[in-house]
N, C-alpha and C positions, 0 to 999 in steps of 0.2 A: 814394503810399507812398514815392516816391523824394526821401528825407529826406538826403541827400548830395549834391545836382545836382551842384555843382564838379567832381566826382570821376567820370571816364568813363574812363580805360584798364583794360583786358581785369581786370586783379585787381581793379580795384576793384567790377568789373560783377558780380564774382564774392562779393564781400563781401559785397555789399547782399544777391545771392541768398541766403545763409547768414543773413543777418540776417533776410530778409524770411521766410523758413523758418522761423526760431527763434520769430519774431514769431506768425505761424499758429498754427504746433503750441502757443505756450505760450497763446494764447487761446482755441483749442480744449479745450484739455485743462484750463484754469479753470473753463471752465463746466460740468467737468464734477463739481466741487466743489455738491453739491447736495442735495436731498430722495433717498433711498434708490427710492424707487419711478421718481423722474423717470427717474435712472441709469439704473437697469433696463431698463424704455422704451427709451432711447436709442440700450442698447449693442445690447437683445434686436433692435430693427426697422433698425438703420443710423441714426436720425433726426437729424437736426441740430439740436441747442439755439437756443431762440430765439434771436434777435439782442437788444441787441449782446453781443457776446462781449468782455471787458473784457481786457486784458494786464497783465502784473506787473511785479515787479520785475526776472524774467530778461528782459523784453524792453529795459527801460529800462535795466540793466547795459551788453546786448549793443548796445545804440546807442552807451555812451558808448566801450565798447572799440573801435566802430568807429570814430568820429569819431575819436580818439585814433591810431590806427593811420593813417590813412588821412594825417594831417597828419605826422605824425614818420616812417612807414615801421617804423616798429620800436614796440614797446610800451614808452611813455614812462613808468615805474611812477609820480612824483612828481607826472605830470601827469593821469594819470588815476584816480588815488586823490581829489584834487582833483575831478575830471569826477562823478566817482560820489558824493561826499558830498553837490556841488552839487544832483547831481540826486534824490538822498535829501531833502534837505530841502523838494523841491518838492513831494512826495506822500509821507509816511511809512507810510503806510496800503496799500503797495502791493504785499504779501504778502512784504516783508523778513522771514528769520527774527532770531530771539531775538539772534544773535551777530553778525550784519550792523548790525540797528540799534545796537549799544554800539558795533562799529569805525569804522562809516560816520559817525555820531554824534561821536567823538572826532575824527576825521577833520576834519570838517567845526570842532572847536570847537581844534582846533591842534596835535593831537600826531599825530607822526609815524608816517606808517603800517604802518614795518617795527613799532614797539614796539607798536600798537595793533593789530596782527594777529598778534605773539606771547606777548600776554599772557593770551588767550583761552586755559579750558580747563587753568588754573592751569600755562601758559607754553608747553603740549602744541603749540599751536595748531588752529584748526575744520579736519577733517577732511569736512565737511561736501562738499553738491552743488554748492554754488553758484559755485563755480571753473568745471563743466565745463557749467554750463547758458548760459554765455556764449558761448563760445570759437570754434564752429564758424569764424566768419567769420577765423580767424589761419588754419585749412588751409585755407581760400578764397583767401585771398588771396596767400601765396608759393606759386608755379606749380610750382616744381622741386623744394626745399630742404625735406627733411622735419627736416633738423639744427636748422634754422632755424623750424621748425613747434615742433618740442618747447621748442626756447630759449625763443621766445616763449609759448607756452603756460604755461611753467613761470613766467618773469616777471609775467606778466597774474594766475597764479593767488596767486602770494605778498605782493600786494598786500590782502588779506582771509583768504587760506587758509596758513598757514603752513605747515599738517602735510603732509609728503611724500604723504600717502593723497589729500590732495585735489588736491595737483598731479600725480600719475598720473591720476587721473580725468581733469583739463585736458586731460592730454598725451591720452590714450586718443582725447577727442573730437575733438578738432583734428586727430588724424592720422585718424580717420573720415570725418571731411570733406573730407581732403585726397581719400582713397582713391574717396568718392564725387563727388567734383568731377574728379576729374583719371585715375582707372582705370575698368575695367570689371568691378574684381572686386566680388563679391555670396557669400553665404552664409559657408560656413568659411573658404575662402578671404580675406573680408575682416576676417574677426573676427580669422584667425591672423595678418596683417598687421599689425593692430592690435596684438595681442597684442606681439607681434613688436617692436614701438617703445615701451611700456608698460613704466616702469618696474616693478622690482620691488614688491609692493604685493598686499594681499588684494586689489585691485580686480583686476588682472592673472590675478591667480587664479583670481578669479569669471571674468574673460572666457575664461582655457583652460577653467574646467568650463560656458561657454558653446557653445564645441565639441561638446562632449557631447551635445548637445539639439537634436532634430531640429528642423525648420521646422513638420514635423505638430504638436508637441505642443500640448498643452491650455495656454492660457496659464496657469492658477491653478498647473501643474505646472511650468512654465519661474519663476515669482514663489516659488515654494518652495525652487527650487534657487539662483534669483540676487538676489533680494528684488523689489522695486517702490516703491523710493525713502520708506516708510515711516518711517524712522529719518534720514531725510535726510542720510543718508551718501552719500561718492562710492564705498564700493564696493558699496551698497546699490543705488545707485541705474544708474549707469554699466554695467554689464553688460549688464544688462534691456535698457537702449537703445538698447546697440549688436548685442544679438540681433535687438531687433524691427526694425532699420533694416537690418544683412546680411541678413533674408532677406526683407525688402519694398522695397529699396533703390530699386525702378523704379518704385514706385506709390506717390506721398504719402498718397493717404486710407487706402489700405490697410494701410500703415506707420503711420499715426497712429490708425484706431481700435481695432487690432489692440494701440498702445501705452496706451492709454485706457483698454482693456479690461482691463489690468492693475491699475489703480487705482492707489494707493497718491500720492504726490508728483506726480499726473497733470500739474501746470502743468509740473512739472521734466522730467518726462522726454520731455513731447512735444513742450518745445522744443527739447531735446535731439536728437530723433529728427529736427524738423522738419528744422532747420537742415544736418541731414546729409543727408536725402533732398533736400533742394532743388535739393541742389546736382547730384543727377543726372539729377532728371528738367526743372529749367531751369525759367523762368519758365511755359513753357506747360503744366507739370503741374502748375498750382498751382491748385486749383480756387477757379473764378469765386466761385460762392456763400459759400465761407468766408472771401475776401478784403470781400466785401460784407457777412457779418456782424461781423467784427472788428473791434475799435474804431480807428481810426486812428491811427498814428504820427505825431505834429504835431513840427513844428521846436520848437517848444517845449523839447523835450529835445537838443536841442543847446544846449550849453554855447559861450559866448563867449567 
């Protein structure tokens, strides 16, 4: 799985963690894209979907954003706009929404990615999830600097996400990851942190009326109040996952079927979730079995 070798100091160990998180939860939560009955099954007895468990497009995103990072130190937009179209082209089929494949597409056929990310959406720009189902590995990776977390966050998202709503959602995850990599805070306490560095934004909003909702609740009742990535919005989706990760932040599986159980955009939010619980419970919470059913990360997806 260790799709990076070159790269061995303390952040970068920490990057991969986020990566390798993101990678889990978003092919856990793919498979759970299914027959209505199988679902059921699954969710009702704990069971594990058969193998293999196939990964998307957030996981093959979040590799090129780390490759990218890892070589420049900072989020090179020019070059990883480039990184992502490339590797769009290798698999198009790999659960890219509607407005990914037009920018990634254009991208890839020569126009510039500030114009082809702000012309979506009749110039609005995608306010969409897929800014923050990348990202975790940017608050993985600067140890101190949460200034430095949102910069970067906000750059990496305006390379496909134009609209300010989707680059809150970036910020939201990346500073969740920081706070789950790097503190010990868990429940309201981490969500108001969150909150706290989150720009202004319905997503921010949904994370204070996040607040509001115990750890007991029913999950169909916590997805009524913040959605469950249905509409595959970032403030649709973003909240939900950083409820279901503050108050499971210490137990990956627990955090992830708990986020599963919610349905709605399950690849998105569980790589969401992953990628932020990894990073607290470390390599050794990463259970055996779901690493053995998961489809592998091959070099392949590294861009030269």
């Amino acid at each position: 799985m260790d799709i990076l070798k070159a790269y061995n100091q303390p952040q970068h160990k920490l990057a991969k963690l986020a990566l390798q998180g993101t990678w889990l939860g978003d092919a856990f939560g793919q498979r759970f894209f299914d027959t209505r009955p199988h679902i059921e099954q699954w969710l009702h007895t704990y069971t594990l979907p058969p193998a293999p468990w196939y990964f998307t497009d957030d996981t093959i995103m979040t590799v090129g954003l780390t490759q990218s990072l890892f070589k420049n130190q900072v989020v090179h937009q020019n070059e990883l706009a480039q990184i992502w179209a490339i590797n769009y082209q290798k698999n198009i089929s790999r659960g890219y929404g509607g407005t990914a494949h037009k920018i990634l597409r254009e991208i890839g056929e020569g126009k510039p990615w500030v114009n082809a990310s702000k012309e979506v959406f009749s110039g609005m720009g995608s306010m969409g999830n897929g800014a923050a189902m990348r990202v975790a590995p940017i608050g993985a990776f600067y140890t101190q600097d949460l200034a430095q977390i949102i910069d970067q966050a906000k750059l990496s998202a305006q390379i496909t996400h134009s609209h300010p709503e989707a680059q809150a959602g970036a910020i939201a995850v990346a500073v969740a990851a920081h706070l789950a990599g790097h503190t010990v805070l868990a429940g309201n306490d981490f969500l108001a942190k969150v909150s706290h560095h989150t720009p202004d934004s319905q997503t921010k909003d949904r994370i204070n009326k996040a607040l509001s909702l115990p750890a007991s609740y029913r999950i169909d009742t916590v997805v009524h109040a913040l959605g469950n990535g249905h509409q595959m919005l970032a403030q649709d989706t973003v909240p939900l996952a950083l409820w279901c990760a503050a108050h499971h932040v210490d137990n990956f599986e627990d955090a992830l079927w708990l986020t599963v159980s919610a349905l709605g955009d399950r690849d998105t939010t569980c790589a969401i979730v992953g990628g932020i619980v990894a990073l607290r419970v470390g390599t050794s919470g990463l259970p055996a079995r779901w690493i053995e059913a998961a489809e592998p990360i091959l070099e392949g997806w590294l861009v030269k």
